[in-house]
C-alpha positions in Angstrom: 131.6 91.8 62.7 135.1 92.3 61.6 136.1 95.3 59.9 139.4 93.8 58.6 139.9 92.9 54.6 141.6 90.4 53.6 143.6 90.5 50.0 145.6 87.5 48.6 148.8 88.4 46.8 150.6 85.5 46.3 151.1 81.6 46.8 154.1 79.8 45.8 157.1 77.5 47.7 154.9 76.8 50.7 154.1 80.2 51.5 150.4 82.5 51.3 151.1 86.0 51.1 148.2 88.4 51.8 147.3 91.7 52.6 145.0 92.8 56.1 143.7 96.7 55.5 141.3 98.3 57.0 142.6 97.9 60.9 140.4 100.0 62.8 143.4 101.2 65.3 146.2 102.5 63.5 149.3 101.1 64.1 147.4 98.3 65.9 148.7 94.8 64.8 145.5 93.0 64.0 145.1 89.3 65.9 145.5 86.8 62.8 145.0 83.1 63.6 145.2 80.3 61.1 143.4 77.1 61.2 144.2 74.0 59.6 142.6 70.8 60.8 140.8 73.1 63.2 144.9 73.6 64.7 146.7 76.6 64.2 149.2 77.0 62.1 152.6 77.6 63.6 154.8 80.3 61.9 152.4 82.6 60.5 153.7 86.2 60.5 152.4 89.5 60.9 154.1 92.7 59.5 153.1 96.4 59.0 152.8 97.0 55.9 153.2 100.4 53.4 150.7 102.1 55.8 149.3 102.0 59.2 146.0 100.6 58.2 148.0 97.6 55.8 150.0 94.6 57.5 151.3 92.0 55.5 150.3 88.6 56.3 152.6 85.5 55.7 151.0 81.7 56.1 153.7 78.4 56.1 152.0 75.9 54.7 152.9 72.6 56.8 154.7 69.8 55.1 152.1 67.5 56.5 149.2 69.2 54.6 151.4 68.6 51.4 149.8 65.7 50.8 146.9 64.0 48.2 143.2 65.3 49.6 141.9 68.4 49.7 143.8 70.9 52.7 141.8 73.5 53.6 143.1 76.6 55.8 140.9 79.2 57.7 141.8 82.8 58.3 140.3 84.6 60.8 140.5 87.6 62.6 141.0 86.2 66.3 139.7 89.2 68.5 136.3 88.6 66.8 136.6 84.8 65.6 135.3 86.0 62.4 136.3 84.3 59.0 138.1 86.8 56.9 139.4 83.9 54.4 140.3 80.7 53.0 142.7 79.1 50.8 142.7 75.0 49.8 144.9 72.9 48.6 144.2 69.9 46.1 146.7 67.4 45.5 146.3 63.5 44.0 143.3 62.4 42.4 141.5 65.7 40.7 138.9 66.6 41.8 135.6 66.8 39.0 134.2 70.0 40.9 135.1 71.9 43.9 132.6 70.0 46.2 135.3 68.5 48.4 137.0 71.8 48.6 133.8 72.9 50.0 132.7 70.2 52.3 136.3 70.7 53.9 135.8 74.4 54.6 132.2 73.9 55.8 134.0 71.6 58.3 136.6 74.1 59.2 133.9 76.7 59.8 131.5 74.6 61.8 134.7 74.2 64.0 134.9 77.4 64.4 131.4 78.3 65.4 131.3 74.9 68.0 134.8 77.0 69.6 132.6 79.9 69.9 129.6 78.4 70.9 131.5 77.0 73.8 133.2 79.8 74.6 129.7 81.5 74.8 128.1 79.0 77.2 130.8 79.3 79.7 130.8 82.6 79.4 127.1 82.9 80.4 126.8 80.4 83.2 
């Protein structure tokens, strides 16, 4: 299990702002991939932050996911494949509850565990 936390801090003009603590190596930049659409996101940035445990994280939302639905983007730690968090977006129709939001991230996580399923049968053949 990861050992990384995950903080939001901000999320405005296309961009997610978040803080990653608790890296085990110090000074260690922590593998941070970002999924959308089960893709990864292009652009996302990784800086060290006030200490050596803290790195700032950055996320570009794509244009294309600017759009009416519900957008759903995974963050995960990707030496460990393990979901360290989530954000959605909602645009068009409103949604009465957050039950899309959540059927979208359920997708997005059972991508995740068919990659690593995968991953583990070629590993032990």
């Amino acid at each position: 299990m990861s050992e990384l936390i995950l903080t939001k801090i901000h999320f405005g003009n296309g961009l997610w702002e978040g803080k990653i603590s608790n890296v085990p190596d110090t000074g260690a930049k922590p593998d941070i991939q970002v999924r959308y659409l089960d893709q990864l996101v292009e652009g996302v940035t990784v800086k060290e932050g006030s200490s050596g445990t803290e790195w700032d994280l950055q996320v570009p939302v794509p244009s294309h996911a600017v759009a009416d639905g519900v957008h759903s983007f995974l963050i995960q730690d990707g030496a460990t494949d393990t979901k360290l968090g989530n954000f959605t977006l909602i645009a068009g129709e409103t949604a009465t509850d957050n039950l899309l939001a959540e059927v979208e991230l359920l997708r997005a996580e059972l991508d995740m565990l068919k990659r690593a399923f995968r991953r583990h049968c070629l590993e032990t053949t």
